[in-house]
C-alpha positions as CSV (number, residue, x, y, z in Angstrom):
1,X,-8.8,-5.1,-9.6
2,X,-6.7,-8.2,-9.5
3,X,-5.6,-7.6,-5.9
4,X,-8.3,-11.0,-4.4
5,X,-7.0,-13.4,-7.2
6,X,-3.5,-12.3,-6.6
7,X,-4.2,-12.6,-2.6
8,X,-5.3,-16.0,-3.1
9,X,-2.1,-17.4,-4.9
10,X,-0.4,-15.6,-1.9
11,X,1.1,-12.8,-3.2
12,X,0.7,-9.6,-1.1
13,X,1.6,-12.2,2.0
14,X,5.8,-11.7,3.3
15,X,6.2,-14.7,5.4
16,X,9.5,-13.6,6.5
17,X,7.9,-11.1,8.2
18,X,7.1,-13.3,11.3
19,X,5.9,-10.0,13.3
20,X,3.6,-9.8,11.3
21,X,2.4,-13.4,10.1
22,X,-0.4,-13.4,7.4
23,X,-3.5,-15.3,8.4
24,X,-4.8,-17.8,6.4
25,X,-7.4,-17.1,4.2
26,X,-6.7,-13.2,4.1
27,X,-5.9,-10.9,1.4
28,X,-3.2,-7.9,2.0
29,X,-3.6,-6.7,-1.4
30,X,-4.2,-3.0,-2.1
31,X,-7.3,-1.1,-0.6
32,X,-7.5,2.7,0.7
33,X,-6.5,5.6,-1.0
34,X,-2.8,4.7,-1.3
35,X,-3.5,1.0,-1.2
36,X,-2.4,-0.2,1.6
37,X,-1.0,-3.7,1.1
38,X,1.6,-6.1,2.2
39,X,0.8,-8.0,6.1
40,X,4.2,-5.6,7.1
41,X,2.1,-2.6,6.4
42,X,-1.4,-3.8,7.6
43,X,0.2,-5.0,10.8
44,X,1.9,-2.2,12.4
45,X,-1.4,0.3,10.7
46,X,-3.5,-1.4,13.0
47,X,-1.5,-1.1,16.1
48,X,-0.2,2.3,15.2
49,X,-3.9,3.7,14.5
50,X,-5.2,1.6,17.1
51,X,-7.6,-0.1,14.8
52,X,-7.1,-3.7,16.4
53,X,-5.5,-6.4,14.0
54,X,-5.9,-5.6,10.7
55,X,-4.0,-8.8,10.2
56,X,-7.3,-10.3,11.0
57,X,-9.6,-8.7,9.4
58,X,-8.1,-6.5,6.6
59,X,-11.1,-5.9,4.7
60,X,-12.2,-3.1,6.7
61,X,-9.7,-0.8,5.5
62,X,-12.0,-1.5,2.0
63,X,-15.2,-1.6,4.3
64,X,-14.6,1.8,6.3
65,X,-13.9,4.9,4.7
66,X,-12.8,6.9,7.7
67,X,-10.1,3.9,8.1
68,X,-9.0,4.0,4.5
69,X,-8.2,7.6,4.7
70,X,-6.6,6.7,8.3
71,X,-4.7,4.3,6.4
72,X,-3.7,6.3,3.8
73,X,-2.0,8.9,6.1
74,X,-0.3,6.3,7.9
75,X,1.8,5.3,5.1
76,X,2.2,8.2,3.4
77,X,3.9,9.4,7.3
78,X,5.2,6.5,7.9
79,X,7.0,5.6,4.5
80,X,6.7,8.4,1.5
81,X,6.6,11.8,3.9
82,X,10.6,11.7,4.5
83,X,11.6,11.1,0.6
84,X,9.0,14.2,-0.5
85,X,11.7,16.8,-0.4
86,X,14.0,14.2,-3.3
87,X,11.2,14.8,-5.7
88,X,7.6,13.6,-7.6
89,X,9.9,10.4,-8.7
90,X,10.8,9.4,-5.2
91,X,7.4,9.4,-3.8
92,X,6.7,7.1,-6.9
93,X,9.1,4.8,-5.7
94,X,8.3,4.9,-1.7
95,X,4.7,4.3,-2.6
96,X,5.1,1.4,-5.1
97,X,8.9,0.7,-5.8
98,X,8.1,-2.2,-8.9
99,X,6.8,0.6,-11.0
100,X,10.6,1.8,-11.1
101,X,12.0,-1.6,-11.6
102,X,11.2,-1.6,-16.0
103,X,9.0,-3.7,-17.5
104,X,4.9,-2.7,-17.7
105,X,5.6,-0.9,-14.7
106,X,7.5,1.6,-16.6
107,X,4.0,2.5,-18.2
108,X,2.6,2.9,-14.9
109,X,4.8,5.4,-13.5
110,X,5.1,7.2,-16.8
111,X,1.3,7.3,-16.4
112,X,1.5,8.3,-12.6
113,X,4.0,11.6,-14.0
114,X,2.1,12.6,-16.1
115,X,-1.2,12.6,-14.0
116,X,1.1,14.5,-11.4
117,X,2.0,17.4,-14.3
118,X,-1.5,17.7,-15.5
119,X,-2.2,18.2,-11.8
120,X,0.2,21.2,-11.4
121,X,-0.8,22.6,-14.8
């Protein structure tokens, strides 16, 4: 919900990854199923799922819903499949490490848990 103001005080945008440099004006905050965000995720998406440069234009991961699914699988390969085996809490943290890191977050991923056993119930 707050992903466009946050995008526009330049959060969401690592400018240290220069592989990947953010263009200005555009927002890498979270959209898809998994929320792809952060220009060091929408960068290599787009090349790896040959959907041009989603550094460009990242609103069509929101705009297409056959790319925000894409997306979705892309990082859940690329960054959460390998710690499924450590358990429900590692996936937590491969998908969105600051809701282990205290704080409100702690809420969130107490939340996110409990969604998960529900789920298996």
């Amino acid at each position: 919900v707050d992903g466009p103001a946050k995008a526009a005080r330049g959060e969401y945008c690592d400018a240290s990854k220069t592989e990947f440099p953010c263009a200005q004006g555009k927002g890498y905050y979270g959209r898809g199923a998994i929320q792809l965000s952060w220009n060091y995720n929408y960068g290599p998406c787009g090349r790896d799922l040959n959907e041009g440069d989603l550094l460009a234009t990242p609103e069509k991961v929101a705009q297409d819903q056959v790319l925000a699914f894409k997306a979705s699988f892309w990082y859940w390969t690329t960054n959460v499949r390998s710690s499924f085996k450590s358990g429900f809490g590692a996936t937590i943290r491969a998908v969105n490490s600051r809701e282990c890191s205290g704080g409100d977050s702690t809420e969130k991923a107490v939340n996110r848990v409990r969604y998960f056993q529900d789920y298996c119930r």
